[in-house]
C-alpha positions as CSV (number, residue, x, y, z in Angstrom):
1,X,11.4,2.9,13.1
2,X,8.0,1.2,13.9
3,X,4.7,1.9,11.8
4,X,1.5,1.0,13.0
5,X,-1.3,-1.2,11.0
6,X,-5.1,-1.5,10.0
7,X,-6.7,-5.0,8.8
8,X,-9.4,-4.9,6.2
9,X,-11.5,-8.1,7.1
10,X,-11.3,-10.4,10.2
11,X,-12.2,-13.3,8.3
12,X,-10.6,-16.9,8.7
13,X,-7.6,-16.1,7.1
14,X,-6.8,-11.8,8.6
15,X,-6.3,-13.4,12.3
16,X,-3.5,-15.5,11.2
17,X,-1.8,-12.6,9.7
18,X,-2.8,-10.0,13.0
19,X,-0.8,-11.8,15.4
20,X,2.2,-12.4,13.3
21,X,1.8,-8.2,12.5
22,X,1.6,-7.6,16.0
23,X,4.2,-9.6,17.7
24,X,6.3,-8.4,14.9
25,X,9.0,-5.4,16.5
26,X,8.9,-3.6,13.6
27,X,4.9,-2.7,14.5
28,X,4.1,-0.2,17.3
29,X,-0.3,-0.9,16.8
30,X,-2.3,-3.3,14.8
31,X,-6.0,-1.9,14.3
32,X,-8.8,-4.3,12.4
33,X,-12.3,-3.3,10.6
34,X,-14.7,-5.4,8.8
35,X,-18.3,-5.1,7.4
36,X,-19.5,-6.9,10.1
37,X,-18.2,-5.0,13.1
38,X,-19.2,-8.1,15.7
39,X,-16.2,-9.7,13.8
40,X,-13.9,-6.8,14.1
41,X,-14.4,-6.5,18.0
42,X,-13.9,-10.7,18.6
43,X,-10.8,-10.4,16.7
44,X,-8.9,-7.4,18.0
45,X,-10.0,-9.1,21.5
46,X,-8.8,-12.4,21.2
47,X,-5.3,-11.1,19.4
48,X,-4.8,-8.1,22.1
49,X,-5.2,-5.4,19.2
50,X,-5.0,-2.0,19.6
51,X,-8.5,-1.3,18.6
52,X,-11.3,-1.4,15.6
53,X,-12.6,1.3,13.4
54,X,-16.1,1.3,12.3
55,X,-15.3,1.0,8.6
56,X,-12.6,1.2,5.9
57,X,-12.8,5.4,5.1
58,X,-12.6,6.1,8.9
59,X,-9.4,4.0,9.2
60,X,-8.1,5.4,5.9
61,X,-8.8,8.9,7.8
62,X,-6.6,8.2,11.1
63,X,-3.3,9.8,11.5
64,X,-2.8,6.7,13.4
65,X,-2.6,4.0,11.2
66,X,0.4,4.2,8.6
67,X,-0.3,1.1,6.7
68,X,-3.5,-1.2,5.7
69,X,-3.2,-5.0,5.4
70,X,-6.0,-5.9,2.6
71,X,-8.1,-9.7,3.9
72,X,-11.4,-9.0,2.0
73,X,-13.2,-10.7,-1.3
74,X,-10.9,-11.9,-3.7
75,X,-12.5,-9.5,-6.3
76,X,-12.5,-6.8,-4.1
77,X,-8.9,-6.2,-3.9
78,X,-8.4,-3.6,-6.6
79,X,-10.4,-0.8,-5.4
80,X,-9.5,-1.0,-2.2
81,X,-5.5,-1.5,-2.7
82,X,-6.2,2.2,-4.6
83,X,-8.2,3.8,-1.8
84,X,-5.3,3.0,0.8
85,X,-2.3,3.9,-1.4
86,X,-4.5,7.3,-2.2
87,X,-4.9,8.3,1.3
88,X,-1.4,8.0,2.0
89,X,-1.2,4.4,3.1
90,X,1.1,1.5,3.1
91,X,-0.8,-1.7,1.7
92,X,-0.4,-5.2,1.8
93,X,-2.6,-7.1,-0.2
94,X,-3.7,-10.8,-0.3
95,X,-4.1,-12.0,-3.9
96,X,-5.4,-11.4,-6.4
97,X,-3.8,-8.1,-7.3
98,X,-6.8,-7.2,-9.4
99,X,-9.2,-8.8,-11.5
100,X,-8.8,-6.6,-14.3
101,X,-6.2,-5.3,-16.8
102,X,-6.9,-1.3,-16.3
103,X,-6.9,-1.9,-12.1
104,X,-3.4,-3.4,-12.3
105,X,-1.9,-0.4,-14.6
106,X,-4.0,1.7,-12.2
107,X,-2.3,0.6,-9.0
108,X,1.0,0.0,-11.0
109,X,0.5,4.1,-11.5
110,X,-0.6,5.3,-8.2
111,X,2.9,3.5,-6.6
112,X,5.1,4.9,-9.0
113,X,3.7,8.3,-8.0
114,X,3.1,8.0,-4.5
115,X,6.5,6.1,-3.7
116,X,4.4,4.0,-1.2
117,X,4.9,0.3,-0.8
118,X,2.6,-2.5,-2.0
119,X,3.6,-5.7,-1.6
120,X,1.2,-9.1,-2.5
121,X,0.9,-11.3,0.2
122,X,1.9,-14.6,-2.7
123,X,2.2,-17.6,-0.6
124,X,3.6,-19.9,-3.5
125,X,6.7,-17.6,-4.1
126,X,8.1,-18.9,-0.2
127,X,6.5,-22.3,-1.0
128,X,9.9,-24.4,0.0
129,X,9.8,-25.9,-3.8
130,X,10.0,-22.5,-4.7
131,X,13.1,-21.5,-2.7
132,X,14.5,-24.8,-3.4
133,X,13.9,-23.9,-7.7
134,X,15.0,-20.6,-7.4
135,X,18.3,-21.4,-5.5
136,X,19.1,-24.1,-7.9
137,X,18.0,-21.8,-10.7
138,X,20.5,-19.0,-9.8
139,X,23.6,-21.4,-9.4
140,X,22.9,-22.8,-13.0
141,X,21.9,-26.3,-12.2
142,X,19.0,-26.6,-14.3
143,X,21.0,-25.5,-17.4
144,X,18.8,-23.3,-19.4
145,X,15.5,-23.8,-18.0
146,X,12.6,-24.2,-21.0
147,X,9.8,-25.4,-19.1
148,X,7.9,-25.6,-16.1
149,X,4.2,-26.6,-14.5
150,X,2.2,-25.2,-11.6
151,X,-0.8,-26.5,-10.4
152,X,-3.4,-25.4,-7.7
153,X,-5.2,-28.2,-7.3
154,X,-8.2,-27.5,-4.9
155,X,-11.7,-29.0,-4.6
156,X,-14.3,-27.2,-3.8
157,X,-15.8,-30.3,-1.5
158,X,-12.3,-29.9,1.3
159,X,-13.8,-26.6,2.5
160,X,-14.4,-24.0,0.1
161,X,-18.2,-24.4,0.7
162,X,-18.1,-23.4,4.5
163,X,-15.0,-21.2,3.9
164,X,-17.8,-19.4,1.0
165,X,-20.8,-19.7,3.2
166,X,-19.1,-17.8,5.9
167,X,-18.0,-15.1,3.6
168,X,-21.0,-15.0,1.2
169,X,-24.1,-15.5,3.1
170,X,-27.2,-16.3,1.9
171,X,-26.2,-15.3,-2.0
172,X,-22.6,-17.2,-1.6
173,X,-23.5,-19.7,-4.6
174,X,-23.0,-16.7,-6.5
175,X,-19.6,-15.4,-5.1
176,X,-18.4,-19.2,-4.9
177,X,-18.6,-19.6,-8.7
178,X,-15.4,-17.1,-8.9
179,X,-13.4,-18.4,-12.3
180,X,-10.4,-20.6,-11.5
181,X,-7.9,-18.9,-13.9
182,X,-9.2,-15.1,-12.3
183,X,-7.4,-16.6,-8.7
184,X,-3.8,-17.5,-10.6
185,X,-1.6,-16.8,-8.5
186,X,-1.1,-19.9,-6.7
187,X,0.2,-21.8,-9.3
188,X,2.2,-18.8,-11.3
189,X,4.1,-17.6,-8.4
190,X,5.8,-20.6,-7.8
191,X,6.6,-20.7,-11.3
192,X,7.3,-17.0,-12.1
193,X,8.7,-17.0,-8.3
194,X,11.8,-19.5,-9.3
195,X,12.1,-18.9,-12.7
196,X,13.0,-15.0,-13.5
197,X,11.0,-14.4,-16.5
198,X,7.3,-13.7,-17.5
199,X,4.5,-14.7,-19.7
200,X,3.8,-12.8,-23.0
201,X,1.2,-15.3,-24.5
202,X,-1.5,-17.5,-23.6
203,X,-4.0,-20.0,-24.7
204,X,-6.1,-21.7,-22.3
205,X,-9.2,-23.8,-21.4
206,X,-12.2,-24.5,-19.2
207,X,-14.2,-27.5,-18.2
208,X,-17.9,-26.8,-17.9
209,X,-19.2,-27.4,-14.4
210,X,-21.5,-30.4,-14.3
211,X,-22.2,-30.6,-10.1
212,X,-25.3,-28.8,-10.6
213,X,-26.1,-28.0,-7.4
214,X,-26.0,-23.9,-8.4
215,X,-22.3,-23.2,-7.9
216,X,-20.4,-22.5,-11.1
217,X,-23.7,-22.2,-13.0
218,X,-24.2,-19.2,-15.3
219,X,-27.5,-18.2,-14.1
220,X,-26.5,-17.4,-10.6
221,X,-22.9,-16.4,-11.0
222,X,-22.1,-13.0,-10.0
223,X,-18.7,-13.6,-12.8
224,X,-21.0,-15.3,-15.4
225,X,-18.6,-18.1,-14.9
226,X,-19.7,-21.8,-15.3
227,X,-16.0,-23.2,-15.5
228,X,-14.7,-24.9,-12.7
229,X,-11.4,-26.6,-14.1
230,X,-8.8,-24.5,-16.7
231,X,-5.6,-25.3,-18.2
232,X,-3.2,-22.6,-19.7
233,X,-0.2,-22.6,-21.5
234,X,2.1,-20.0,-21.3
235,X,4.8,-18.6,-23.6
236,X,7.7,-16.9,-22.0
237,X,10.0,-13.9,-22.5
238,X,13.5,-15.5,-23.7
239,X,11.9,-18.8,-25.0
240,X,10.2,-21.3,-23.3
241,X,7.2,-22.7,-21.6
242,X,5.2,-23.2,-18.4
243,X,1.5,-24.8,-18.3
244,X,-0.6,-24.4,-15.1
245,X,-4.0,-25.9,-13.9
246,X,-6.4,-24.5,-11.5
247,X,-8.5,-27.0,-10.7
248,X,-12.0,-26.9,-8.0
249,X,-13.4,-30.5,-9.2
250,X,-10.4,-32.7,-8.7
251,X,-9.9,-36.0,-7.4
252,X,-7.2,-35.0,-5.0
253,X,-5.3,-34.7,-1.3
254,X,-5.0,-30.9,-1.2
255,X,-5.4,-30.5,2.2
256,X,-2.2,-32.6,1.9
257,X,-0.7,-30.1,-1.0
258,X,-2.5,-27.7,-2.8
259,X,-0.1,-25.9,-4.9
260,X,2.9,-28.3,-6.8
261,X,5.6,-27.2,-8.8
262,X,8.1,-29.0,-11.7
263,X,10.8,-27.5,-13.2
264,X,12.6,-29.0,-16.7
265,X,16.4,-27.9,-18.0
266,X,18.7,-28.9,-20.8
267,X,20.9,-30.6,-17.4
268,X,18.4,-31.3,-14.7
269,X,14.4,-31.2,-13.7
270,X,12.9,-31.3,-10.6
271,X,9.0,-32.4,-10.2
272,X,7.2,-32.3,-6.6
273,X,4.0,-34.6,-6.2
274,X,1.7,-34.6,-3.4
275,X,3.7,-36.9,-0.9
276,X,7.2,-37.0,-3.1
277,X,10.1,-34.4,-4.6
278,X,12.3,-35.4,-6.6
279,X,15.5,-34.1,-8.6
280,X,16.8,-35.4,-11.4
281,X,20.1,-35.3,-14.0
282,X,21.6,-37.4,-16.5
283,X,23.0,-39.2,-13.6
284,X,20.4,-40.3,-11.8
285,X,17.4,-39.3,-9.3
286,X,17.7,-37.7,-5.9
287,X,15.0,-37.7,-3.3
288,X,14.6,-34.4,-2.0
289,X,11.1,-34.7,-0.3
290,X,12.5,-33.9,3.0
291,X,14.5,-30.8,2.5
292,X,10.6,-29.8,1.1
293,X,8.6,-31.4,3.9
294,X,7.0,-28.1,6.3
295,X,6.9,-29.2,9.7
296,X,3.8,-28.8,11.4
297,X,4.1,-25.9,13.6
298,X,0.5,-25.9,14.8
299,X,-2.1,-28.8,15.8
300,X,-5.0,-29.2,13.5
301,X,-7.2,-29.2,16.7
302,X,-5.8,-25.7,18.3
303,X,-8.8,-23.7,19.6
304,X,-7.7,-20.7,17.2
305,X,-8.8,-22.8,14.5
306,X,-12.3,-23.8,15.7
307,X,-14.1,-21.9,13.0
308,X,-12.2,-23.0,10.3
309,X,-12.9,-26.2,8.0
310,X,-10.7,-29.5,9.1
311,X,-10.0,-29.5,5.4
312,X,-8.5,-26.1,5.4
313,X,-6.6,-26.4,8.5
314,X,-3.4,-27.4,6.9
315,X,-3.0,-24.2,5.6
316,X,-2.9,-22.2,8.8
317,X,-0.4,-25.5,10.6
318,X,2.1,-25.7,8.6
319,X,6.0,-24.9,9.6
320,X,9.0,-23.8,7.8
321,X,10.8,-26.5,5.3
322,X,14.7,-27.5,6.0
323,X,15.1,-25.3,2.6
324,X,13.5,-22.4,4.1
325,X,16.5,-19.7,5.8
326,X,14.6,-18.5,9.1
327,X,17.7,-16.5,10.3
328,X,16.6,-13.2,8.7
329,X,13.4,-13.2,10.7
330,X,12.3,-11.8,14.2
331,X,12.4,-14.3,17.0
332,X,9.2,-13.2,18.3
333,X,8.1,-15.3,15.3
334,X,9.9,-18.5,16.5
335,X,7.2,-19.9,18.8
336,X,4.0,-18.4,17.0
337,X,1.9,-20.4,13.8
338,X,3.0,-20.4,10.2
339,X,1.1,-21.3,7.4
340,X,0.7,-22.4,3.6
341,X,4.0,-24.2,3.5
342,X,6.3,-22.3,5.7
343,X,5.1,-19.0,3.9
344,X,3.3,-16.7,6.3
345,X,6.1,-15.7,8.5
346,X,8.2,-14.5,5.5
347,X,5.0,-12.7,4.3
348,X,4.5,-10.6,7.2
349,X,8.4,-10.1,8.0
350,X,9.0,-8.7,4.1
351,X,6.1,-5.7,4.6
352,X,7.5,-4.9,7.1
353,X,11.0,-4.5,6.2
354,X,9.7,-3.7,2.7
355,X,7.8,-0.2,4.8
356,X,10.2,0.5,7.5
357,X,13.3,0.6,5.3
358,X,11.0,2.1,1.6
359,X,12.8,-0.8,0.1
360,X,10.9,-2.8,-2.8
361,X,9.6,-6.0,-1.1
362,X,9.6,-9.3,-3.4
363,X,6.6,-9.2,-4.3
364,X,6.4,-6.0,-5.5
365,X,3.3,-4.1,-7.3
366,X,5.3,-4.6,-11.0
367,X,5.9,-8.8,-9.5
368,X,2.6,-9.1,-8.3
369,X,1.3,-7.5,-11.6
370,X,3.2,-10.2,-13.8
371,X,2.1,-13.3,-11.0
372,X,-1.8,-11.8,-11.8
373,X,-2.1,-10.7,-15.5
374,X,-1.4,-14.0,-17.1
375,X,-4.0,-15.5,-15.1
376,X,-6.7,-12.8,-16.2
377,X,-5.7,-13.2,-19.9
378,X,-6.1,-16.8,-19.5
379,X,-9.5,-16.5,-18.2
380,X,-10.4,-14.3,-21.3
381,X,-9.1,-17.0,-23.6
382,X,-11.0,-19.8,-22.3
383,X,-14.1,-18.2,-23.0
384,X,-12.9,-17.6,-26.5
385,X,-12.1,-21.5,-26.9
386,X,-8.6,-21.7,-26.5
387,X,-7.6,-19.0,-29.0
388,X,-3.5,-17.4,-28.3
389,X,-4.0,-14.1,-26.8
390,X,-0.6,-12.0,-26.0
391,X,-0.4,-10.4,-22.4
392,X,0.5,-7.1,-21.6
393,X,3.7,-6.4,-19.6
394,X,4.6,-3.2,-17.3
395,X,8.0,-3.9,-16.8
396,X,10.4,-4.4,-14.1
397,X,9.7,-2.0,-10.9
398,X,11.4,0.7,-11.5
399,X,15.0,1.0,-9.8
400,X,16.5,3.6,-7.0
């Protein structure tokens, strides 16, 4: 059975996504629509698409299109995930989830009831140090895990400013102040990803821009957010730990690595740096960089990518890792770009098998809600100071 597809948003990142969707066999047509319709009509024209529609509601109306792929605004995400899934719709969504408590129980509701998929398009939960945690994690190796770190460590200098000039226009200082801990997901799906378990508490907190140059400044921000650094600490269901840091003033490679992962258990930890992976026992240390390492699948200089920062180019090259299993996934996929550490390909092949079989993807809406929550409850206790605040849980997704 093949279903046909509408993009929200031919920004940098949708075209990526729009030729994996349509080269995919499980997808008969791949339709796109943005605000700016010029954008719309150069990217269903350099990709071969099926066609545009002249805004969100009119695709949302067309018996034609089954499903919606969601590639707008960060904070936008909520409200339109619930438009799609209330008009009958399929959706995949790029993350965030939501940026509020009440819009994730909202959508957590309108998928029970509707019995459509959602599925967040989480790039960290295929990150190979993810797969390579997780498979350790399930055969016992770790012992019993207690702790674990996440970082997304990204400044604002390797590309966010064009990526939010391009996006924002003449108002994007006040867009590109976005709070670090409301964009989580990054660092806690690759944590929550491996390690089967969720956060019920939180303290966290934030560093106080000093740039001034109008980004992250209270006065212009469209979040009231002047924080551009935050540090939580989690509690866990079953006992334990993890810490994560989203960082957009950092002294770091990320075009090299942007999200990093370390694992600690009562028999073994595993810690991944920018350049180096390592495991480690009561034995000894094993190198495991390479069984991590994506191979570049794409050239940083590929006309596709013209438009997009050099410093945010790594994200759209990158291969699959020796840990990653590319068996399951359609050849068609074997000779086209991959991104964000092997991940993209595994996105776009699990919506699709996730809506042409009504089988719960991985990152499902009740996942994606525990990858997003912890991140917004953070937020909220960094501009109390630090104080512990517990964090709501929905559950497990709900079974046959």
């Amino acid at each position: 059975m093949t279903f046909s597809l509408g993009i929200v948003g031919a920004g940098q990142f949708s075209g990526r996504f729009a030729r994996l969707f349509r080269a995919h066999p499980g997808v008969r047509d791949v339709y796109v629509t943005d605000l700016i319709p010029e954008r719309a009509e150069r990217l269903a024209a350099a990709e071969g698409l099926t066609g545009t529609f002249p805004g969100y509601e009119a695709m949302l109306e067309s018996p034609a299109v089954d499903a919606v792929a969601v590639f707008t605004q960060r904070w936008t995400h909520g409200p339109l995930v619930l438009q799609g899934l209330r008009a009958g719709k399929h959706v995949y969504s790029t993350v965030p989830m939501a940026i509020g408590v009440e819009e994730i129980a909202e959508i957590l509701d309108t998928v029970r009831a509707t019995g459509l998929t959602y599925m967040m398009g989480e790039t960290s939960h295929y990150h190979p140090a993810a797969v390579y945690a997780r498979d350790r994690i399930a055969e016992g190796a770790f012992g019993r895990l207690f702790y674990a770190e996440g970082d997304y460590v990204h400044d604002m200098d390797l590309g966010f400013y064009d990526a939010y000039r391009y996006s924002g226009g003449e108002e994007w200082r006040s867009t590109a102040s976005y709070p670090p801990m409301l964009y989580p997901t990054h660092s806690v799906g690759g944590v929550l990803g491996a390690w089967r378990t969720h956060a019920v508490s939180v303290s966290a907190i934030g560093v106080v821009d000093e740039r001034g140059d109008g980004v992250f400044d209270r006065s212009v921000s469209r979040f009231d957010n002047d924080v551009s650094n935050a540090t939580a600490l989690f509690e866990v269901a079953g006992g334990g730990s993890f810490r994560t840091n989203e960082f957009r003033r950092v002294g770091y490679p990320s075009f090299i690595r942007e999200s990093r992962f370390r694992f600690f258990g009562t028999e073994a930890s595993m810690e991944q740096l920018a350049t180096v992976a390592l495991w480690q026992d009561k034995n000894g240390v094993e190198d495991i960089s390479e069984l991590l390492e994506p191979r570049p699948a794409t050239d940083p200089d590929d006309p596709s990518l013209r438009h997009v920062a050099p410093e945010l180019r790594a994200a759209f090259t990158s291969g699959s890792a020796p840990v990653h299993d590319r068996r399951r996934l359609p050849r068609s996929f074997d000779r086209l770009h991959n991104g964000h550490e092997g991940s993209h390909h595994f996105l776009a092949d699990d919506f699709v098998t996730a809506v042409a079989t009504r089988t719960l993807p991985p990152v499902n809406a009740w996942v994606a809600a525990r990858y997003t929550l912890p991140g917004i409850v953070a937020h909220e206790s960094a501009r109390q100071g630090g104080v512990r605040l517990e964090i709501p849980d929905f559950g497990d997704a709900p079974g046959p």
